[in-house]
C-alpha positions in Angstrom: 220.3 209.4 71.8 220.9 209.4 75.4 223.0 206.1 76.6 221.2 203.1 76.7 221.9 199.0 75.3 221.4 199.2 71.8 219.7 195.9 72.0 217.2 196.9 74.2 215.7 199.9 72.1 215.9 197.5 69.4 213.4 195.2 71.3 211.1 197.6 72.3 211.3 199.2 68.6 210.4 196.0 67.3 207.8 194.8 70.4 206.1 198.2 69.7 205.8 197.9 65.9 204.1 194.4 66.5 202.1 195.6 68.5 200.7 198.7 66.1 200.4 196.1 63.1 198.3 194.5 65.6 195.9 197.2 66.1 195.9 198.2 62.4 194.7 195.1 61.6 192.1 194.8 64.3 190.9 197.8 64.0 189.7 197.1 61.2 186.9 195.5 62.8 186.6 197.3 66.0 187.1 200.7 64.3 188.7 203.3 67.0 188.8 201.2 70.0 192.0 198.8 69.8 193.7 201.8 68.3 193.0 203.7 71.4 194.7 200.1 73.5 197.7 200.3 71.0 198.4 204.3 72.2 197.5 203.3 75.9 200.0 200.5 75.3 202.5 202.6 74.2 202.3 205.0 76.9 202.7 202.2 79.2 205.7 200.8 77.8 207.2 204.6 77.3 206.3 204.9 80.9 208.1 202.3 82.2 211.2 202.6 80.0 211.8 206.2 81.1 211.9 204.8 84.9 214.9 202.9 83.9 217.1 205.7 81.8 214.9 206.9 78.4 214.9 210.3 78.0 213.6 213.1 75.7 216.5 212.3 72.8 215.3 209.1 73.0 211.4 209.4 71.9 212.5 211.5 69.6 214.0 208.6 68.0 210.9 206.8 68.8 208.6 209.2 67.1 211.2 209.3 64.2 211.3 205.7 63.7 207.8 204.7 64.1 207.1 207.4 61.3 209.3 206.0 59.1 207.8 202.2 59.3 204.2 203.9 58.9 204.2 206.1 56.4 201.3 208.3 55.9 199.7 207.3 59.4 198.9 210.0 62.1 200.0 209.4 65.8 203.4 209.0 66.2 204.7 212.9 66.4 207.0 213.2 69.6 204.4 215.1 71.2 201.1 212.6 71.0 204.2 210.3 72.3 204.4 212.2 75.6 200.9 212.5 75.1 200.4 208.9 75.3 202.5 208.3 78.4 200.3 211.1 79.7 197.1 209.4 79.4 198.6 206.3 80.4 199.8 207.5 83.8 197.3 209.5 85.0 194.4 206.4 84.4 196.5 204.2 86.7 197.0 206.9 89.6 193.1 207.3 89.1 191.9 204.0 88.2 190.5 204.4 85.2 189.5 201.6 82.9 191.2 201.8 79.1 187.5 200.4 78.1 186.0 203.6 79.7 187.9 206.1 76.8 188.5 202.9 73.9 184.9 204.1 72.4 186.3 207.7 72.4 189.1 209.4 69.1 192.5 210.0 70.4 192.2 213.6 70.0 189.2 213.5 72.2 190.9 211.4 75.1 194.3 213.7 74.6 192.4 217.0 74.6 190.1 215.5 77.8 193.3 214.7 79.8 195.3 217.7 78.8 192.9 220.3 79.8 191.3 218.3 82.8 193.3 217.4 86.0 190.2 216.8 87.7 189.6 212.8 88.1 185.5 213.5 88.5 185.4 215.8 85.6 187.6 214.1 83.4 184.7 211.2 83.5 182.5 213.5 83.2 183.8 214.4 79.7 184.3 211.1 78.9 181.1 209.8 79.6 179.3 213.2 77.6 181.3 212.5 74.8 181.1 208.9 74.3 177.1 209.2 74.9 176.1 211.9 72.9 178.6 211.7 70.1 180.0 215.0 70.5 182.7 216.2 68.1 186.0 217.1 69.1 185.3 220.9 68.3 182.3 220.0 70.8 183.8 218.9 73.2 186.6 221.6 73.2 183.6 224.3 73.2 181.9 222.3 76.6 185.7 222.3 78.3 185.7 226.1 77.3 182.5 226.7 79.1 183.0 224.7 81.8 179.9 222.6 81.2 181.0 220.5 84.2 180.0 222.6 86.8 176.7 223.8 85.0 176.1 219.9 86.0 177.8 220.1 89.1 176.1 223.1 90.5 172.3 221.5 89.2 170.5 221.6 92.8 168.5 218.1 93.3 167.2 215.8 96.0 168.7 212.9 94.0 170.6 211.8 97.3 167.6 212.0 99.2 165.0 210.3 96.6 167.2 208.0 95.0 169.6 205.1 95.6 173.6 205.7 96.1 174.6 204.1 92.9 171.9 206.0 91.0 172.7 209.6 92.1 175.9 210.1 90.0 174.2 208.6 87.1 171.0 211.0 87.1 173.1 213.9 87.4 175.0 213.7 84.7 171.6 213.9 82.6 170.6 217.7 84.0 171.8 221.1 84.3 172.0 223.9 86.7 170.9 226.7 83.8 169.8 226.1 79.8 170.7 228.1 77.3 167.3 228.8 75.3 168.1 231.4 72.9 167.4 229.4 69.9 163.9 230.2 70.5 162.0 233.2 68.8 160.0 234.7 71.7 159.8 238.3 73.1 161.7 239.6 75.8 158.5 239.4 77.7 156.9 236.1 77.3 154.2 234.0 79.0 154.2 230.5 80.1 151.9 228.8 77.2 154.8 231.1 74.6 157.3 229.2 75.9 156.0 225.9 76.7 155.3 226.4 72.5 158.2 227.6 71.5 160.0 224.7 73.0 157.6 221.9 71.6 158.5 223.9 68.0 162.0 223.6 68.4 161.9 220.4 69.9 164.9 219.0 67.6 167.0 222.2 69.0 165.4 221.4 73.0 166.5 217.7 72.7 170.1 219.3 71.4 170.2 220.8 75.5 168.7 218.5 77.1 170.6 215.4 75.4 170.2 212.7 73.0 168.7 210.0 75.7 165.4 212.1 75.6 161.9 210.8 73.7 159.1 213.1 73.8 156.2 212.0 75.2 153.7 215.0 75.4 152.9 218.9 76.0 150.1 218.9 78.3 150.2 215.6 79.4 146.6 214.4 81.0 146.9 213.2 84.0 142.8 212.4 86.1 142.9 211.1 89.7 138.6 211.1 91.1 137.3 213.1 88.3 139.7 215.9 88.5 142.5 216.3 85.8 146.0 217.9 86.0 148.4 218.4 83.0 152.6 218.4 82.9 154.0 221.0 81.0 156.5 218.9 78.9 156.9 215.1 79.3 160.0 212.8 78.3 160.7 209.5 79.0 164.9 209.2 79.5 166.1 205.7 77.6 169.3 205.2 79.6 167.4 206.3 83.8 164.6 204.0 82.2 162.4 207.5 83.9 159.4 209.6 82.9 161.0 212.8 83.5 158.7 216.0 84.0 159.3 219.4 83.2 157.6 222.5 84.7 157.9 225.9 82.9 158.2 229.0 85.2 158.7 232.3 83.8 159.4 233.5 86.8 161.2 232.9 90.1 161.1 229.6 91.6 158.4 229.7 94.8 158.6 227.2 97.5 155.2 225.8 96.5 155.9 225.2 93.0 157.8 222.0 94.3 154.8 220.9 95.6 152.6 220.9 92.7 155.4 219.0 90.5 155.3 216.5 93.5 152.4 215.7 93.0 152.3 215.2 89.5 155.4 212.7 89.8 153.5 210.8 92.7 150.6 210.4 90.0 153.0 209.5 87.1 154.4 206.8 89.2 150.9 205.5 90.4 149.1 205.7 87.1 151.6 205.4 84.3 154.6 203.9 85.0 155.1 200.4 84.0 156.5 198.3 87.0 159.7 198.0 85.0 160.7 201.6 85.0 162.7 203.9 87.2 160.9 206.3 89.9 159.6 209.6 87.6 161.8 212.7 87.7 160.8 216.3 87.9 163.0 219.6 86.6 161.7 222.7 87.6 162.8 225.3 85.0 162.5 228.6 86.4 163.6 232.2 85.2 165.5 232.7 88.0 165.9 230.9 91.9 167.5 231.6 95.1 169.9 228.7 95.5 169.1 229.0 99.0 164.7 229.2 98.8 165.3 226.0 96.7 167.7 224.3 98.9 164.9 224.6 101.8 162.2 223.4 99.3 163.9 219.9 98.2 164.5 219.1 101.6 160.2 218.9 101.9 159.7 216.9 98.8 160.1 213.2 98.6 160.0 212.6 94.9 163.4 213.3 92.8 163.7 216.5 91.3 166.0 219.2 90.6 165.5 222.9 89.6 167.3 224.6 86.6 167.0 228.0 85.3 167.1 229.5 82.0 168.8 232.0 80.1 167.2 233.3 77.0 169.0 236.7 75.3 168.1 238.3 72.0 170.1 240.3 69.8 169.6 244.3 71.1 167.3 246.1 69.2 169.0 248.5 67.8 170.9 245.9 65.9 168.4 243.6 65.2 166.0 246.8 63.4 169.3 246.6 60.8 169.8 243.2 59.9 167.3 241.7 56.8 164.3 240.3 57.2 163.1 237.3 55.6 161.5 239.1 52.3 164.8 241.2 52.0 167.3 238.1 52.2 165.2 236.7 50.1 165.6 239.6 47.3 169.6 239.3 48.3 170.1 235.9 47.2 167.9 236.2 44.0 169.9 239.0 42.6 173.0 237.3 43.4 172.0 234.3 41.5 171.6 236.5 38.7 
């Protein structure tokens, strides 16, 4: 151990093992959160010591110690020490609140600030995780994807429709492209193929799209002077408080696509929104877009809405003609349970 008053390690030593009693006990209660205040806490208090003369030899000893008085519990290796101090240092330089990650595991708040440097995307992460519940393999498989900029590169008017405060909270809820493969449709498909497809597999739709979600309707009827107009896909979002409506292209966008969906959101908010809710949304989800055709187009339209593509991929044909089919795995699994 590097030099250092013995008395004062044994104070902190002791100040920190009060302090994890502490959050064993409360935790029982508040589950994961004080835990997460107890690590943050120590990362603090490892921060500042190592300001005034701790070193490496010395969390060592740390780690080593706290092991000893709690046996059998997870957290205290040298490295999720360093870890700590970590965490703790860079949500002071970037104002972060310890409430903002307290609802999140450890492991997802250490693998979140180890991969991310990034103060904007590191919220980002936080914010995904804590409201859709992701997993920590989940989360690793977003970060590995980068599904930050898929959100960051989603093309809106959001700034032009909607209030300041509002903008970074509606974008967090879209994407730039959706990964639709899920669904069993030909490499060629129509509009109505997809629109069903989607309303079939509307557990695995709400999976992209996000938990905050509630299906409202395929086809939804909307009648202004005797004429009638139907949304492809409606949603109500529970945390914008928003209708949100979704067009279904299976093509390229075209400027006046835009229009139509316009439209349809100034008729949403006339006829069926309740006073209480949000201004409806629109997504345009096209095939394929010129960043720059849609660009031009949102600048024209005064209702909020974005435009995502889709990717859909099969598996190539030539493998797919060589896998089972549903009658011949069917004949697999009966003979093996013979």
């Amino acid at each position: 151990m590097e030099s250092l008053t013995n008395k004062d390690y044994i104070q902190t030593l002791i100040s920190l093992k009060q302090r994890i009693l502490q959050a064993q006990y409360n935790s029982y209660s508040a589950v994961n959160s004080e835990m997460i205040l107890a690590y943050l806490d120590i990362g603090k208090t490892i921060s500042e010591k190592t300001k005034v003369g701790w070193g490496t030899s010395v969390i060592q000893q740390l780690s080593i110690d706290l092991q000893a008085e709690f046996i059998g519990v997870k957290g205290f290796s040298e490295r999720n020490l360093h870890r700590m101090k970590l965490v703790y240092e860079e949500m002071s330089a970037n104002a972060i609140s310890p409430q903002a990650v307290a609802k999140l595991h450890w492991g997802h708040t250490s693998l979140i600030f180890s991969k991310i440097k990034d103060k904007n995307e590191r919220e980002f992460y936080i914010e995904k995780a804590k409201n859709e519940a992701w997993s920590r393999s989940i989360l690793e498989e977003k970060i590995k994807f980068d599904t930050y900029s898929n959100h960051k590169n989603f093309q809106h008017n959001f700034d032009k429709a909607l209030t300041q405060q509002e903008v970074a909270n509606y974008t967090l809820q879209f994407k730039d492209e959706y990964d639709l493969s899920f669904l069993n449709l030909p490499d060629h498909h129509t509009e109505k193929q997809l629109e069903n497809a989607l309303v079939g597999n509307i557990t695995k739709m709400l999976g992209q799209f996000g938990t905050d979600f509630a299906f409202m309707g395929q086809q939804f009827r909307l009648e202004l002077d005797d004429k009638e107009y139907f949304v492809d896909l409606l949603f109500y979002h529970r945390k914008l408080k928003s209708m949100v409506a979704i067009e279904l292209k299976v093509n390229e966008f075209k400027p006046e696509y835009s229009q139509q969906l316009n439209w349809y959101l100034h008729l949403l908010d006339k006829t069926v929104k309740y006073p209480e809710d949000k201004p409806s949304i629109g997504i345009l989800l096209c095939k394929t877009k010129s960043h720059l055709t849609v660009e031009y187009a949102l600048e024209i339209v005064n209702k909020p809405m974005g435009v995502a593509t889709y990717s859909y991929s099969q598996l190539p044909k030539e493998i797919a003609e060589n896998l089972p089919n549903a009658e011949q795995l069917a004949k697999i699994f009966n003979n093996d349970a013979e």
